[in-house]
C-alpha positions as CSV (number, residue, x, y, z in Angstrom):
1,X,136.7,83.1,100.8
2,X,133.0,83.4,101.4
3,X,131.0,84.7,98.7
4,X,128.4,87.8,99.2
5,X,125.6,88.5,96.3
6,X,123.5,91.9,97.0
7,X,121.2,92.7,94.2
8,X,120.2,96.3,92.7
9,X,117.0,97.6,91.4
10,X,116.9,98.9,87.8
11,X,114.8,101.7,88.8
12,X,116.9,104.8,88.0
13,X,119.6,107.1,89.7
14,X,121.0,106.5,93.0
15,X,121.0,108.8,96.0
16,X,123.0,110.5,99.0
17,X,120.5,107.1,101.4
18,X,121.9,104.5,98.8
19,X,125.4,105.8,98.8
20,X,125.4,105.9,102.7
21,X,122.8,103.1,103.6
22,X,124.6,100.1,101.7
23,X,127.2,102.0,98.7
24,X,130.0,102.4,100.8
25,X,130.3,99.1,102.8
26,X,129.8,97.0,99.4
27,X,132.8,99.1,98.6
28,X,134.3,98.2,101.9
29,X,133.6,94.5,101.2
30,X,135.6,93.7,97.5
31,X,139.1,92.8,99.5
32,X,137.6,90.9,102.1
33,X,134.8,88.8,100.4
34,X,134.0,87.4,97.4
35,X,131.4,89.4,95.9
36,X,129.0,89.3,93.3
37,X,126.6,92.6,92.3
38,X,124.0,92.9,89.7
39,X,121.4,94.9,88.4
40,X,117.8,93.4,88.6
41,X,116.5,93.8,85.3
42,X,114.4,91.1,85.2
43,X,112.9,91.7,88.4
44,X,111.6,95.2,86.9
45,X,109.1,93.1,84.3
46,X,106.9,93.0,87.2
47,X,105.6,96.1,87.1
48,X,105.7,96.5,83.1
49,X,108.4,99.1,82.8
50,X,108.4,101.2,80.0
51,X,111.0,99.6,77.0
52,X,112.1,102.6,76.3
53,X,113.5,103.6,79.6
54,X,115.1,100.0,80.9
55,X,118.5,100.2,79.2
56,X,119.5,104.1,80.1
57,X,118.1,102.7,83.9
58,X,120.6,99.8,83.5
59,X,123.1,102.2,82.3
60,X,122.6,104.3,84.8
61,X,122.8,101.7,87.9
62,X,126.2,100.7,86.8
63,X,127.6,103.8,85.9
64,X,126.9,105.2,89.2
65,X,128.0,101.9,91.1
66,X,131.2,101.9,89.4
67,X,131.9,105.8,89.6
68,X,131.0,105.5,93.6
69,X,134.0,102.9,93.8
70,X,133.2,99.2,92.8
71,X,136.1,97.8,91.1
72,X,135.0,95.4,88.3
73,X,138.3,93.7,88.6
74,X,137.5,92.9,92.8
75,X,134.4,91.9,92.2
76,X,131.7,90.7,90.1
77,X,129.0,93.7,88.3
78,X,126.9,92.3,86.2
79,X,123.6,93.0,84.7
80,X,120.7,89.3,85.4
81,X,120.0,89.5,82.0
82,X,123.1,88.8,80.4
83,X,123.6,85.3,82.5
84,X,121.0,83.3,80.8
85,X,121.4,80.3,83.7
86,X,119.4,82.5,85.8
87,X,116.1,81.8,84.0
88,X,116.8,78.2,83.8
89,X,117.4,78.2,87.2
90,X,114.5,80.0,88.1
91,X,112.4,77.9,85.9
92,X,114.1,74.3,88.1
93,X,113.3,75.5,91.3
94,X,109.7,76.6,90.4
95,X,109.0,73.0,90.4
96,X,109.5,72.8,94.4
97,X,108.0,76.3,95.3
98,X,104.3,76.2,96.0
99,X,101.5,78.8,94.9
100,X,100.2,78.6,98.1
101,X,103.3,79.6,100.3
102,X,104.0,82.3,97.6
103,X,100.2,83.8,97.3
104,X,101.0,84.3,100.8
105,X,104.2,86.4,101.0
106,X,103.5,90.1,102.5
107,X,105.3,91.4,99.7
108,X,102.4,89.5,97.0
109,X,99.7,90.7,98.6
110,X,101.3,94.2,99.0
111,X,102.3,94.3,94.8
112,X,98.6,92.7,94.0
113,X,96.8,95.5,95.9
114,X,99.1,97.8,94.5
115,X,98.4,97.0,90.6
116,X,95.0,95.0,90.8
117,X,95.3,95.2,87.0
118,X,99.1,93.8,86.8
119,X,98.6,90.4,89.1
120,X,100.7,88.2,86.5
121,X,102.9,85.2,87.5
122,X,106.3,86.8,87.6
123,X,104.8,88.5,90.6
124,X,103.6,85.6,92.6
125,X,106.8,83.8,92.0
126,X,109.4,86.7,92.4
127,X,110.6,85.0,95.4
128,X,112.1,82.4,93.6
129,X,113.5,84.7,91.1
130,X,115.2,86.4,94.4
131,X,116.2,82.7,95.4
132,X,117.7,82.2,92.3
133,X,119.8,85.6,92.0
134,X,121.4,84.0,95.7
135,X,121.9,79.8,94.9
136,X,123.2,80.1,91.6
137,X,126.2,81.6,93.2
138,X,126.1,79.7,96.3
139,X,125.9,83.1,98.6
140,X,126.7,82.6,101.8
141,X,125.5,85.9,102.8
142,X,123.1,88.6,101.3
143,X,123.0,92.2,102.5
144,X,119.3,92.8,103.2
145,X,117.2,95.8,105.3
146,X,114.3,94.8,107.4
147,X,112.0,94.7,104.7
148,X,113.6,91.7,102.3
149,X,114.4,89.8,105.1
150,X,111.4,87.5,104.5
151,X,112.9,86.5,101.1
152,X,116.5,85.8,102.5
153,X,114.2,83.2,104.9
154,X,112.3,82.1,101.3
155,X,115.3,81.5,99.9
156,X,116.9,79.3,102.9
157,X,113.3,77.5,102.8
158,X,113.6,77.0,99.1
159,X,117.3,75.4,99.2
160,X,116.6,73.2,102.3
161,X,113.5,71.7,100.5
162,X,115.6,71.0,96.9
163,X,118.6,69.6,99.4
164,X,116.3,67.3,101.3
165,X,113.7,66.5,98.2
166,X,117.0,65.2,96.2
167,X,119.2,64.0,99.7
168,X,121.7,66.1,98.6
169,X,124.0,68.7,100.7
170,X,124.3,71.5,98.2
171,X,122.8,74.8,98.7
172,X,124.5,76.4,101.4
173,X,122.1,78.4,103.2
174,X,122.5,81.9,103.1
175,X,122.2,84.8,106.0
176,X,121.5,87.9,106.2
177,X,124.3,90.6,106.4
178,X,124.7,93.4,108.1
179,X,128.2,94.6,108.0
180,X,128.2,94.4,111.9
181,X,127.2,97.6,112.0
182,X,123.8,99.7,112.7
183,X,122.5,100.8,109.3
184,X,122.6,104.3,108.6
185,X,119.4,105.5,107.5
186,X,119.7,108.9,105.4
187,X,116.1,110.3,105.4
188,X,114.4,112.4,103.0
189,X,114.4,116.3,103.0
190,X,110.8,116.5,103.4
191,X,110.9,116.1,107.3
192,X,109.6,112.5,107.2
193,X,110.8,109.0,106.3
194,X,113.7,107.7,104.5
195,X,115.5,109.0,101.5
196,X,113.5,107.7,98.6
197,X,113.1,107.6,94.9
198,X,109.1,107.6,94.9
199,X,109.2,110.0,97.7
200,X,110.8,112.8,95.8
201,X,112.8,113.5,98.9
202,X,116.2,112.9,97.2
203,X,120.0,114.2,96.4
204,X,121.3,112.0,93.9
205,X,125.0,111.6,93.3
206,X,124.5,112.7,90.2
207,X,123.1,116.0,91.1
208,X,124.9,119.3,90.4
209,X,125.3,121.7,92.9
210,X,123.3,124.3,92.2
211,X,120.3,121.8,92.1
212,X,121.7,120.5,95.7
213,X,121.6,123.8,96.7
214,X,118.2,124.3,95.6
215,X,117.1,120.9,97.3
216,X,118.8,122.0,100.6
217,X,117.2,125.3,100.7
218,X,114.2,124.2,100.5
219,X,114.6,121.3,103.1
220,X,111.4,121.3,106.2
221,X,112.2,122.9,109.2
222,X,110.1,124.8,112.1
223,X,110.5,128.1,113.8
224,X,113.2,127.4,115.7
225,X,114.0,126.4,119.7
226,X,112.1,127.8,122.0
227,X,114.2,126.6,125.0
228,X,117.6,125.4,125.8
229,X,118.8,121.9,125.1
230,X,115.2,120.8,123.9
231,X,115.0,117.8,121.7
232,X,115.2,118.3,118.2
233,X,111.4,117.5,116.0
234,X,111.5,114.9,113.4
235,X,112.5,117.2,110.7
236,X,115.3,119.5,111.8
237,X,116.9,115.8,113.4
238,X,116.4,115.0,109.9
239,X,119.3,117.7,108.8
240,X,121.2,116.7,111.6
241,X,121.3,113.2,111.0
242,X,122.6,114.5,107.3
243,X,124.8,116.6,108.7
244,X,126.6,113.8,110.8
245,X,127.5,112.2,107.4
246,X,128.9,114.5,105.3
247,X,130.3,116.8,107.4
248,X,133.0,117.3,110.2
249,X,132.5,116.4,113.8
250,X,133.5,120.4,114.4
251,X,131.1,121.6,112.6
252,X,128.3,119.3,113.8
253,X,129.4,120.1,117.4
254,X,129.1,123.6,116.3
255,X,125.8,123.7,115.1
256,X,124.8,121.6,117.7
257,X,125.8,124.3,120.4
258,X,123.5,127.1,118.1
259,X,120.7,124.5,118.6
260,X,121.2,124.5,122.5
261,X,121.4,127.6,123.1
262,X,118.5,128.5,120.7
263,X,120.9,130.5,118.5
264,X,120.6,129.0,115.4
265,X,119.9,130.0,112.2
266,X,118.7,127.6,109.7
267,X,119.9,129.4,106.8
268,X,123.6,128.8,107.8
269,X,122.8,125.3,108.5
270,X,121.4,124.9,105.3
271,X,124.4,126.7,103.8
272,X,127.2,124.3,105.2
273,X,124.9,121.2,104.9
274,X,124.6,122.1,101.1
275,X,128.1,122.5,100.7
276,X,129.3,119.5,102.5
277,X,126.8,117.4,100.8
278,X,128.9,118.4,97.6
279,X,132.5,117.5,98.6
280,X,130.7,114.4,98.8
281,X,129.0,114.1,96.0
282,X,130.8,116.2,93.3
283,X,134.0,113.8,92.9
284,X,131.1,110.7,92.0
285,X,129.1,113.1,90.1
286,X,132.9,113.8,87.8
287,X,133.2,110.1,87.4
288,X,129.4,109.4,86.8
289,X,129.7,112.3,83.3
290,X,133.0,110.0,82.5
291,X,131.8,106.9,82.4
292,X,128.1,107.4,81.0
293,X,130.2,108.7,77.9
294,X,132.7,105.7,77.7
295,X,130.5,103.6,75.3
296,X,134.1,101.0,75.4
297,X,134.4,101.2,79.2
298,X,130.8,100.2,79.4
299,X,131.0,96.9,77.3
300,X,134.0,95.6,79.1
301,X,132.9,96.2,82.2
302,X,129.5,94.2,81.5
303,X,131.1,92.0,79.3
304,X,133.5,90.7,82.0
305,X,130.9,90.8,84.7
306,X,128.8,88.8,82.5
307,X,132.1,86.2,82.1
308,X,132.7,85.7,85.4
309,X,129.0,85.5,87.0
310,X,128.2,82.4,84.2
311,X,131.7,80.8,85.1
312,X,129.6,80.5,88.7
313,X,126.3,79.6,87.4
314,X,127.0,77.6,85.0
315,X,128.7,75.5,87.7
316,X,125.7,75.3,89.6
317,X,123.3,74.9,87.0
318,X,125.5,71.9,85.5
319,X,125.4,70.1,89.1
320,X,121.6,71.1,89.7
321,X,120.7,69.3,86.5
322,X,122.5,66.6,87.3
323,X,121.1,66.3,90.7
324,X,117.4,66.3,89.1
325,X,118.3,63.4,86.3
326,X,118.8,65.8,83.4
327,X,122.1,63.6,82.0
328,X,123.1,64.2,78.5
329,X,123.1,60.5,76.1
């Protein structure tokens, strides 16, 4: 069985664009491959997160993964942290990474301009952390948007240079994965862009429905057609495009009719959309208040996630040192 590794940020509460972007096809994926999630906690320490916030963010992330439908016994959730390889890892392939091919990565010169003040070396060598979160379990694929997949072509570089520096045929190299499938992209309720954390454009999962409601109702939107069958601006294509996902095919066909024939009102599109958004959401959001409060549930989960992602990376780590020299007397 080929083995699958997708990596999530530690940066707080997922949304309605998580859930339907990637969520649901990891959940898709635990019979078929085999498949390895963790939270990025280490990959936060770029930015200097605040201490006091990184474990509920942690908690959070797998909480919310698990209440959306990962089984821990499928697959393997596990928080970086806890699989101490990694950093040795990390620290091995350094030695065949170059500052002058990392200084150059777009997303380097994106985080230095960003934080002028925060340039430190975890930055410039993030990419190898990235490479290290995919070898150490082999991956043979790595579900990836547009954006990341520079590093996915790092990481290939990266285990072609250790399997021809050491004439060795071990790193596999991984692709890109895409589920076959166009992406769906759930954008924000602000009329532009993706659904985003930074954006403040967001329903999370964990959202009640009265805040939904809220959200909904205050959602961009014009005055309205003008003439029939016109096309749709960016924002109300924007509800429509949310609409598709959450709710029936009837009742996007009938909304789309009210469009056409410039009979539609938004406040009953805003209505339904509201309400459809929480038959989604509502069952996750149960499970999320279940889980957050299972203090037990929590440390087996992690604790066997842990368990089973060092079984894998210790293996490679063992045969990496080998490879290198590093023998024991």
């Amino acid at each position: 069985m080929q083995t699958v590794l997708s990596g999530i940020r530690s940066t707080g509460n997922l949304h309605l664009g998580n859930y339907y972007g990637a969520l649901r096809n990891f959940i898709k994926m635990q019979d078929q491959y085999n498949c390895y999630f963790f939270v990025a906690d280490y990959h936060s320490l770029t930015t200097h997160p605040d201490p006091k916030i990184l474990y509920e963010n942690v908690k959070n992330v797998i909480t919310e993964y698990l209440a959306a439908g990962l089984d821990p016994e499928k697959s393997t959730l596990y928080i970086q942290s806890d699989v101490p390889e990694i950093p040795e890892l990390y620290l091995l392939l350094n030695m065949h990474a170059y500052m002058g091919e990392l200084a150059k990565t777009p997303s380097f010169k994106e985080k230095a301009r960003k934080q002028p003040e925060n340039v430190n070396a975890g930055l410039l060598t993030y990419p190898v952390l990235m490479a290290t979160d995919i070898l150490i379990h082999r991956a043979n694929f790595v579900p990836v948007g547009k954006d990341q997949e520079q590093h996915i072509e790092l990481t290939r570089k990266f285990g072609r240079r250790f399997n021809n520096f050491y004439g060795v045929e071990f790193f596999p190299e991984p692709q890109a994965f895409n589920f076959g499938t166009n992406l769906i992209k759930i954008p924000g309720l602000d009329g532009s862009g993706k659904m985003g954390k930074s954006e403040g454009n967001c329903i999370y999962l964990k959202d009640d429905p009265k805040s939904i409601e809220k959200k909904v109702k205050k959602a961009l939107t014009d005055q309205g057609p003008t003439e029939m069958n016109q096309a749709k601006p960016e924002c109300i294509e924007n509800l429509f495009t949310i609409l598709r996902v959450v709710s029936t095919p009837e009742t996007v066909n009938y909304f789309e009719e009210k469009w056409n024939t410039c009979e539609i009102r938004y406040g009953d599109l805003k209505k339904q959309l509201a309400e459809d958004i929480i038959k989604v959401t509502e069952p996750i959001r149960e499970r999320i208040l279940a889980i957050e409060n299972d203090a037990a549930y929590l440390h087996k989960v992690t604790k066997l996630g842990a368990e089973k992602a060092r079984e894998s990376a210790s293996g490679t780590l063992r045969e990496v040192r080998e490879i290198m020299g590093f023998r024991p007397f």
